[in-house]
N, C-alpha and C positions, 0 to 999 in steps of 0.2 A: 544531459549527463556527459561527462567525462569518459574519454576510455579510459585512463588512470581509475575512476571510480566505477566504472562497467567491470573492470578486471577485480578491484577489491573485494568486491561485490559477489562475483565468480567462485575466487578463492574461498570467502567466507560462508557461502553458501554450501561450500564441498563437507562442510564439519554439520553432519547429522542430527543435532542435537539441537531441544528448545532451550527455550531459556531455564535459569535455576529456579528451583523450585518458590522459591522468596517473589523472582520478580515477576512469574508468572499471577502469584497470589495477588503482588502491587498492582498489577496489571487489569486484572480481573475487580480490581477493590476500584478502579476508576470506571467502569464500564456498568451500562444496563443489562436487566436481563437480557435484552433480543441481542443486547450487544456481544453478550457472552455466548452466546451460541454460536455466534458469527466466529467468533475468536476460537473457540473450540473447533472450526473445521480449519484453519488458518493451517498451512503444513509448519512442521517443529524450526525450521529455517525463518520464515515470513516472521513467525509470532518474538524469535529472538532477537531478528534485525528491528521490528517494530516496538519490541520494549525499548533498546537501546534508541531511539529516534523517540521515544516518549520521555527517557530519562534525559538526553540533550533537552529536549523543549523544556522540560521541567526546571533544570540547572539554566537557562538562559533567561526563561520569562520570570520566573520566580513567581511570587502571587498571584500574579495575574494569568497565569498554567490552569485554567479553570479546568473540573471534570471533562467539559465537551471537547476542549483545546487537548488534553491527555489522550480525550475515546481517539479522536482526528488524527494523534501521531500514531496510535496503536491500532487503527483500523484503517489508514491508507491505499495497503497494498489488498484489502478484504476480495475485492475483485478478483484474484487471481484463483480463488477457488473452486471456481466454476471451467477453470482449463486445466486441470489436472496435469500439467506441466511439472516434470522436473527439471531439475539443472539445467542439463545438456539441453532439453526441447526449450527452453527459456533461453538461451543464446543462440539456438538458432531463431528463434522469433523475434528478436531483438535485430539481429541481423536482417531478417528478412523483410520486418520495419523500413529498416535504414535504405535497402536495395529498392523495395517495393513502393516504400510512402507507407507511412499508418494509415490513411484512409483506403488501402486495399482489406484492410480489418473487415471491413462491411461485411464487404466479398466474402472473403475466407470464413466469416461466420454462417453464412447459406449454405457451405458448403457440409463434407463431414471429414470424421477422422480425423488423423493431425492436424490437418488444415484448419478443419475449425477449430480444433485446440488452441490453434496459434493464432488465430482471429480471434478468438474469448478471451486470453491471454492480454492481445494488443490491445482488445478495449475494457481492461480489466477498470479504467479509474469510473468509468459508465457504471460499469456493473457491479462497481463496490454502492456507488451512492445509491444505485436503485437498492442491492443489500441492504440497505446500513436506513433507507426512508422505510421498508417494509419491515424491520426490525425496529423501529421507534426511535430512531438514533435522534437528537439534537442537532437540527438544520444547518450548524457549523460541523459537525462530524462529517456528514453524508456528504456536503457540498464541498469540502478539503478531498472525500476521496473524490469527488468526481473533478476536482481542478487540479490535483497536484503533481499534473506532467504540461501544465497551460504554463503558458508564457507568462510575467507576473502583470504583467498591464491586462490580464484577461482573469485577475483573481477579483474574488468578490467579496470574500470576508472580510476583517482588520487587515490592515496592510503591516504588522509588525509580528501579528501574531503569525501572518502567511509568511512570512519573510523567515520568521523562528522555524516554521514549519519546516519550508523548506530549505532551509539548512541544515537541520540536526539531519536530515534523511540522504543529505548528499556528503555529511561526514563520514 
């Protein structure tokens, strides 16, 4: 990611609010049940950045935007619910990523307190797929959240649909 796009991200995240009522419904209308539970702990931030990253996927692939390719943009970031991070503690763990190395994540999750907050945080794409397999999610959903911060020669699903993916998510 971009810092251009780390900053957008920032800013857009300071505005409180989930998505409208409409697209949360659309939302919810692409997802399984386990999927919808998931999405219901999802903070009101996550769940609007992730409609709008499902509505890019949708406008780019067109037809071929299947239920699971939709659950995958709208359940990406599901990981992050388990570090109970806001904002501010979300750039600093992003920060401390960059300073550290992600693989200090490990670490930071033995540990407690913020710390592991911000180790659960950095290994949220893990911790969404493991979510999203014990919730019954479609093997393309769970395996998008757990790739979609992987370099793209390290993805495993379609290569167009991954490519849609992650695009719409770094607009």
């Amino acid at each position: 990611m971009t810092a251009t796009h780390l900053v957008k991200r920032f800013v857009v995240s300071l505005w409180p609010l989930g998505p409208r009522r409409s697209e949360d419904d659309w939302a919810t209308s692409h997802l399984l049940e386990g999927e919808i539970a998931l999405w219901g702990r999802m903070s009101r931030q996550d769940r609007r950045h992730s409609a709008a990253v499902a509505r890019r996927v949708e406008r780019h692939l067109g037809e071929t935007a299947t239920r699971p390719v939709i659950a995958a943009a709208l359940m990406h970031d599901v990981g992050k619910v388990d570090s109970h991070l806001g904002t501010f503690l979300r750039v600093v763990a992003t920060l401390s990523a960059e300073v550290a190395g992600r693989e200090t994540a490990e670490l930071w999750v033995r540990s407690s307190g913020v710390t592991r907050r911000i180790g659960l945080y950095l290994k949220h794409p893990e911790i969404g797929g493991d979510l999203l397999d014990m919730a019954g999610a479609d093997p393309l959903t769970s395996t998008w959240a757990r790739e979609h911060h992987l370099p793209p020669d390290q993805w495993s699903i379609d290569p167009e649909v991954a490519a849609a993916l992650s695009a719409a998510d770094d607009d």
